[in-house]
C-alpha positions as a printed NumPy array, in Angstrom:
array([[ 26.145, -59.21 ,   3.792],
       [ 25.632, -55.558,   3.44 ],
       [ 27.117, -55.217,   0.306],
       [ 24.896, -57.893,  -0.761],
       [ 22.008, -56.06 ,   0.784],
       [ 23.029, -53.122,  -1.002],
       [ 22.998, -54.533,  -4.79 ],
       [ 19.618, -56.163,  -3.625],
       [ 18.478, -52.847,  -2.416],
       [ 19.39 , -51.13 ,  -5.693],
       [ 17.789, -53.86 ,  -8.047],
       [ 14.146, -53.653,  -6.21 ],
       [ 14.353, -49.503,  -6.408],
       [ 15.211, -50.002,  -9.98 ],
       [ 12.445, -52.755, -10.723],
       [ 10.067, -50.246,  -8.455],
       [ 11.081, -47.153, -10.771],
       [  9.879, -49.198, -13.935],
       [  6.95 , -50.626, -12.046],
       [  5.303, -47.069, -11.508],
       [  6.722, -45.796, -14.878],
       [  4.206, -48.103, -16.418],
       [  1.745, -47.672, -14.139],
       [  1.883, -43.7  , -14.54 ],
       [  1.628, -44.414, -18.984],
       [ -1.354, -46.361, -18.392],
       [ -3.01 , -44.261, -15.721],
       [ -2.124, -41.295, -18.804],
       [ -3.708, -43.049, -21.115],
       [ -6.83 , -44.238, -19.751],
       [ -7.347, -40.152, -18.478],
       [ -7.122, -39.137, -22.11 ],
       [ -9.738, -42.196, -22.906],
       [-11.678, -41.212, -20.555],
       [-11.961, -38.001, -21.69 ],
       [-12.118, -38.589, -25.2  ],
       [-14.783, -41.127, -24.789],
       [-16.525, -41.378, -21.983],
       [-20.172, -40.332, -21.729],
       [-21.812, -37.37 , -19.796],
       [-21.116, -37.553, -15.849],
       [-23.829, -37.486, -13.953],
       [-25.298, -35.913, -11.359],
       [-24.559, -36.409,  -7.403],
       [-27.888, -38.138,  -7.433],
       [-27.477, -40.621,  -9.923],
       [-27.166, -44.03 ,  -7.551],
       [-29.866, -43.265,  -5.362],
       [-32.687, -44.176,  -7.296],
       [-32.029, -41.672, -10.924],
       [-31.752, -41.911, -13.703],
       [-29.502, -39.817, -16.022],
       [-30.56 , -38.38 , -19.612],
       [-29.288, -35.809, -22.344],
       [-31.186, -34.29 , -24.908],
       [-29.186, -32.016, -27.066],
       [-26.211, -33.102, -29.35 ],
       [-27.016, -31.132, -33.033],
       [-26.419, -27.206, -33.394],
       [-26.632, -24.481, -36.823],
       [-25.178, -21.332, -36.423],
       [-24.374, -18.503, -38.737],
       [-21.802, -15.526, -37.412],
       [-20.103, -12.259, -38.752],
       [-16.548, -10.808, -38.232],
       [-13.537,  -9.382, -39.241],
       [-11.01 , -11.314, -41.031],
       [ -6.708, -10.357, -41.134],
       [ -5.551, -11.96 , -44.209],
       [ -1.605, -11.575, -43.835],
       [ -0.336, -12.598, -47.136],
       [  3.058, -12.996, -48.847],
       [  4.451,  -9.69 , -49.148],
       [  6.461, -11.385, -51.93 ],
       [  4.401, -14.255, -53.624],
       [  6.297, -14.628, -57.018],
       [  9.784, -13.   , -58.581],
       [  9.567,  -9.164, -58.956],
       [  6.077,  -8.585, -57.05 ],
       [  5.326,  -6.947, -54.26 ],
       [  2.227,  -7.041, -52.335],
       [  0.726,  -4.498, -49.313],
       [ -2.313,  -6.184, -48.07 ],
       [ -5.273,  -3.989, -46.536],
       [ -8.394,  -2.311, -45.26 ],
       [-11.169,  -0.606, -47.211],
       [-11.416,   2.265, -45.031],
       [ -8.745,   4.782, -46.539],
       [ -7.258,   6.698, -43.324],
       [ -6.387,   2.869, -42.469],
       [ -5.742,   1.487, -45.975],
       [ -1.83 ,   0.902, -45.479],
       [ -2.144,   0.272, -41.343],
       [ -3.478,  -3.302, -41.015],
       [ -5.562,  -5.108, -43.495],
       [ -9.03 ,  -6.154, -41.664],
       [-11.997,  -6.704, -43.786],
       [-15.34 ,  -7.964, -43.484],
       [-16.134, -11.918, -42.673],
       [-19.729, -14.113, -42.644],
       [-20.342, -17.732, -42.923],
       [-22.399, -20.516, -41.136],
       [-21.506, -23.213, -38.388],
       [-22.74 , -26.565, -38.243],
       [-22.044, -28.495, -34.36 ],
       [-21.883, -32.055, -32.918],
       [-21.477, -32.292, -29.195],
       [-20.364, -35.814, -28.101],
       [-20.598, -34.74 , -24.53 ],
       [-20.364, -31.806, -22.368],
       [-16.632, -31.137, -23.203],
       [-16.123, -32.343, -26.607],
       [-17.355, -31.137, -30.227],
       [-17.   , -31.297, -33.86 ],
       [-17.609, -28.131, -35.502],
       [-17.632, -27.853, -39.211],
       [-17.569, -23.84 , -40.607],
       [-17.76 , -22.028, -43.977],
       [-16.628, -18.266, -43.907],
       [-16.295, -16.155, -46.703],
       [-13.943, -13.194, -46.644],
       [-12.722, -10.682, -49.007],
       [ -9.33 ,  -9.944, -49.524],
       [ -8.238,  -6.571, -50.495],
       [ -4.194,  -5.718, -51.822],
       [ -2.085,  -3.275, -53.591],
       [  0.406,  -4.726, -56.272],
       [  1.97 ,  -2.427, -58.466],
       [  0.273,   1.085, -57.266],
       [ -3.526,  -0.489, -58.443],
       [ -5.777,  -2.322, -56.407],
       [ -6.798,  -5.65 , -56.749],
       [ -9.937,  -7.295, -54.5  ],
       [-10.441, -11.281, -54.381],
       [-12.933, -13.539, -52.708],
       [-11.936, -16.242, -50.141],
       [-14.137, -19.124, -48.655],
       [-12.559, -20.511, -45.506],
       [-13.656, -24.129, -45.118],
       [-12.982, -26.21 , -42.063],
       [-13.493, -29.11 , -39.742],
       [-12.407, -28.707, -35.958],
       [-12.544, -30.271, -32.665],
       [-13.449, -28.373, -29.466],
       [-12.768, -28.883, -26.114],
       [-14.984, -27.144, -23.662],
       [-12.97 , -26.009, -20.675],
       [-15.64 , -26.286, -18.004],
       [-18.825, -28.456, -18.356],
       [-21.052, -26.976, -21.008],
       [-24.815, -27.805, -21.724],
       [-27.711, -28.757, -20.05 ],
       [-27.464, -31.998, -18.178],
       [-31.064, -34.278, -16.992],
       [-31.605, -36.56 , -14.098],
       [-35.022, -38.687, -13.778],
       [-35.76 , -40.074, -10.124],
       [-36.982, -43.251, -10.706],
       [-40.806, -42.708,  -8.686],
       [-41.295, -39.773, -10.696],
       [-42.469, -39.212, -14.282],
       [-40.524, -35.945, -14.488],
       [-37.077, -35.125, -15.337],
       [-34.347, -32.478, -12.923],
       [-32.278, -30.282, -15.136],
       [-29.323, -28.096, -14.687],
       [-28.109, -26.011, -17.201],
       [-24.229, -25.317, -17.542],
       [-24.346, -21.38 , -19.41 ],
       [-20.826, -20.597, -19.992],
       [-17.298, -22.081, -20.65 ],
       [-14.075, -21.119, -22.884],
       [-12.81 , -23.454, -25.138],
       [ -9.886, -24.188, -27.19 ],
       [-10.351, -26.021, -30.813],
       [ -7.957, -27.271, -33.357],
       [ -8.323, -29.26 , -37.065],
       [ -7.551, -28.835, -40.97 ],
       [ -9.361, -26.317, -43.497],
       [ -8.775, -25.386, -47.123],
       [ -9.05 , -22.019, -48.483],
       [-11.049, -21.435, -51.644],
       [-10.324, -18.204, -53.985],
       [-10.62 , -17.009, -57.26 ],
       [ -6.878, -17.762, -59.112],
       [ -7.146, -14.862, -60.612],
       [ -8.022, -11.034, -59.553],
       [ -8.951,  -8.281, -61.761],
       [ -7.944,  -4.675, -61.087],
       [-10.042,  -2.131, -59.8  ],
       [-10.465,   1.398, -60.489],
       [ -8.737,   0.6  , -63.871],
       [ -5.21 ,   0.706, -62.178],
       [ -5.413,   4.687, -61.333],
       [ -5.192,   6.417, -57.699],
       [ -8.651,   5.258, -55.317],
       [ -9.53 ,   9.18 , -55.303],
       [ -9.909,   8.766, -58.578],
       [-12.227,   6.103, -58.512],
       [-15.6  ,   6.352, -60.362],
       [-19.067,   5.431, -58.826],
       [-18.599,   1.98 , -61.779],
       [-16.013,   1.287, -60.245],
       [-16.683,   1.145, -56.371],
       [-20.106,  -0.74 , -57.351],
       [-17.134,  -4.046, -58.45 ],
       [-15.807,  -4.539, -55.437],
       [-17.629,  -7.591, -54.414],
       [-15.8  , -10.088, -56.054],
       [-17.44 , -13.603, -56.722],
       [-15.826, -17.247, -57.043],
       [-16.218, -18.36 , -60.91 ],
       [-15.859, -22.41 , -60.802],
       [-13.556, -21.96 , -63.892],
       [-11.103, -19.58 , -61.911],
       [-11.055, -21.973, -58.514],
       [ -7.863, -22.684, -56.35 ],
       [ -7.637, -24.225, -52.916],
       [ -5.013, -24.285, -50.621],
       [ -4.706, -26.099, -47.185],
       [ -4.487, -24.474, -43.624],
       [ -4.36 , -24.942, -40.493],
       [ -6.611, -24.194, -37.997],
       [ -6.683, -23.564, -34.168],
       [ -7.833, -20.94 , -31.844],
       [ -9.615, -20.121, -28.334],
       [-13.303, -18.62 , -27.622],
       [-16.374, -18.594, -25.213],
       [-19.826, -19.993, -25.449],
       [-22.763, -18.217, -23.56 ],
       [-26.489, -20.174, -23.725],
       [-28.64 , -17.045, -23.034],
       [-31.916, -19.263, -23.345],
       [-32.567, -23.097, -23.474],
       [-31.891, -23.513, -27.365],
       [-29.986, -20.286, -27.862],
       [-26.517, -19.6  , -27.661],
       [-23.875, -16.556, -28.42 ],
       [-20.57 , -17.693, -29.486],
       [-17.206, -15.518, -29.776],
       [-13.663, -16.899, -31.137],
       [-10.494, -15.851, -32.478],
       [ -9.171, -18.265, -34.943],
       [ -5.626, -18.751, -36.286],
       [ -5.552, -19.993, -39.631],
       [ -1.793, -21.353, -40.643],
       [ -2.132, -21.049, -44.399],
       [  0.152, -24.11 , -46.071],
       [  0.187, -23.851, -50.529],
       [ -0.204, -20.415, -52.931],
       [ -1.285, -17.489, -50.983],
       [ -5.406, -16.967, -52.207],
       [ -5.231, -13.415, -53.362],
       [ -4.031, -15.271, -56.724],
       [ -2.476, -13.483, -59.308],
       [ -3.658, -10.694, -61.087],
       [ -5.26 ,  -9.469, -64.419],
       [ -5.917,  -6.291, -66.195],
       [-10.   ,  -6.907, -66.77 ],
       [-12.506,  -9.197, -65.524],
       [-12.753, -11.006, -68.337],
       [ -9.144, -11.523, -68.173],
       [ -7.761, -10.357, -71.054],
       [ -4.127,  -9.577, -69.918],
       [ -2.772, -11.532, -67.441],
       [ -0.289,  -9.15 , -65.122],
       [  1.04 , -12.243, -62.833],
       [  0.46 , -15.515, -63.59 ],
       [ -1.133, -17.702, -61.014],
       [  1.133, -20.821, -61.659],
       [  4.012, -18.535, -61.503],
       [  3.083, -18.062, -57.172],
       [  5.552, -19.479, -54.844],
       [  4.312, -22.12 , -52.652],
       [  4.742, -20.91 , -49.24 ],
       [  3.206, -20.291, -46.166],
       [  0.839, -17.436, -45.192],
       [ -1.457, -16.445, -42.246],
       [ -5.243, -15.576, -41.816],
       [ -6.739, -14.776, -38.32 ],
       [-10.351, -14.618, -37.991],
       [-12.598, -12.678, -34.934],
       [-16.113, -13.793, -35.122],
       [-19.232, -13.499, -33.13 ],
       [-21.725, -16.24 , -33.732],
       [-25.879, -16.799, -33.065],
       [-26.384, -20.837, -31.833],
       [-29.435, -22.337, -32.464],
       [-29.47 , -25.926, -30.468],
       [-32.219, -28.742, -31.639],
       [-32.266, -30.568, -28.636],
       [-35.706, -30.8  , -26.847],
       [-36.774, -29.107, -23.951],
       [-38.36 , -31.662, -21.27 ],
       [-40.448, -31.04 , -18.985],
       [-39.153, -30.714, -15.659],
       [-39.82 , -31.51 , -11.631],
       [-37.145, -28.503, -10.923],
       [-34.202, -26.733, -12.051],
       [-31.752, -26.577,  -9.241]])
């Protein structure tokens, strides 16, 4: 009998084991669907006679930064490439130059958001002993997650015409997606190929390349990055991120060629090696939100 009590013993554990296993998957899943879907919680007073409301789901932004394009030291046979900063004591250090663009928001609820963003950044190398300068717009689509409970949440009680508010200022956030990089294929010299000291007036006033929809190339990245939003007013909100962008194609500082126009090519764009390269972005950003301020009972 206790042997028999034993095998029976070991069969309900095991049928118990699965039994929670499952239970835990679906209890997993429905968090993340809750999360992912699930609308605004409301306030403690909700069930006693409130109402809940939101007002606010649409936001435009623009925002200015610094941009770390990290290129392919070696992006075709033979060339060599030192990517870097317009400021000469720091030319060969690290290559930062300058970043601006606009931001465009959805908020689905007070913890998730799609963002869509348009950056443009120069990029600024050394190939050969001359100096080359290209144009980059960084083009993306990303989801946000809001670590703490961000925006400005409503409650009506129900013998009342007026609304409660509470306003949730501050959170970090973490956000992920897919972006393509736009550039120029090719870039012209500057300076005429000789030493930056010797650099005419001419040819510091060319160093602000544009993109010529004859000379385009794309190339996909990848996205992802942390940062913190701050509302400092109802519809007005400061915004600071660092951004990773995991470059997947032809690095965008193309090739190179003697002129603008073009007229000697120095390395070919097609012959680039399709590779990976990295971009990291620091940006601080002005919010403006187009939800509707209602008129309130209290803020509490």
């Amino acid at each position: 009998m206790r042997a028999n009590y034993g095998i029976v013993t070991k069969k309900t554990r095991y049928r118990f084991m699965n039994k929670v296993k499952v239970l835990m998957v679906f209890l997993l899943v429905a968090i993340c669907a809750q999360g992912l879907f699930a609308a605004p919680r409301r306030s403690a007073a909700v069930g006693k006679g409130v109402s809940a409301a939101r007002g606010e789901h649409f936001e435009l932004g623009l925002q200015v930064g610094i941009g770390l394009h990290c290129g392919m030291t070696e992006p075709a046979d033979g060339i060599t490439r030192v990517y870097q900063n317009a400021v000469t004591p720091l030319a060969d250090k690290f290559p930062v130059m300058e970043t601006f663009g606009a931001v465009a928001r959805y908020s689905l609820d007070y913890h998730w958001a799609f963002q869509a963003q348009a950056m443009r950044q120069r990029i600024y190398f050394k190939d050969g002993g001359s100096h080359f300068y290209n144009a980059m717009w960084d083009v993306d689509v990303t989801a946000e997650y809001n670590i703490l409970n961000y925006g400005t949440r409503y409650h009506r009680p129900k013998s009342s015409r007026w609304l409660r508010s509470r306003a949730y200022p501050i959170t970090p956030y973490v956000f992920f997606g897919l972006g393509v990089a736009i550039s120029n294929k090719y870039a012209p010299v500057r300076g005429k190929g000789v030493p930056v000291h010797e650099w005419t007036p001419e040819d510091l006033d060319k160093m602000y390349t544009m993109i010529g929809p004859s000379n385009l190339a794309a190339n996909f990245y990848l996205p992802v990055g942390v940062g913190v939003k701050w509302r400092m007013a109802y519809n007005w909100q400061l915004k600071a991120a660092c951004q990773y962008n995991l470059g997947i194609g032809k690095d965008p500082s193309g090739g190179t060629v003697a002129t603008k126009a073009g007229d000697e090519i120095w390395t070919s764009y097609d012959d680039l090696r399709i590779g990976v390269w990295n971009n990291v972005v620091l940006n601080l950003g002005v919010i403006y939100s187009f939800g509707e301020r209602k008129r309130m009972l209290v803020n509490y």
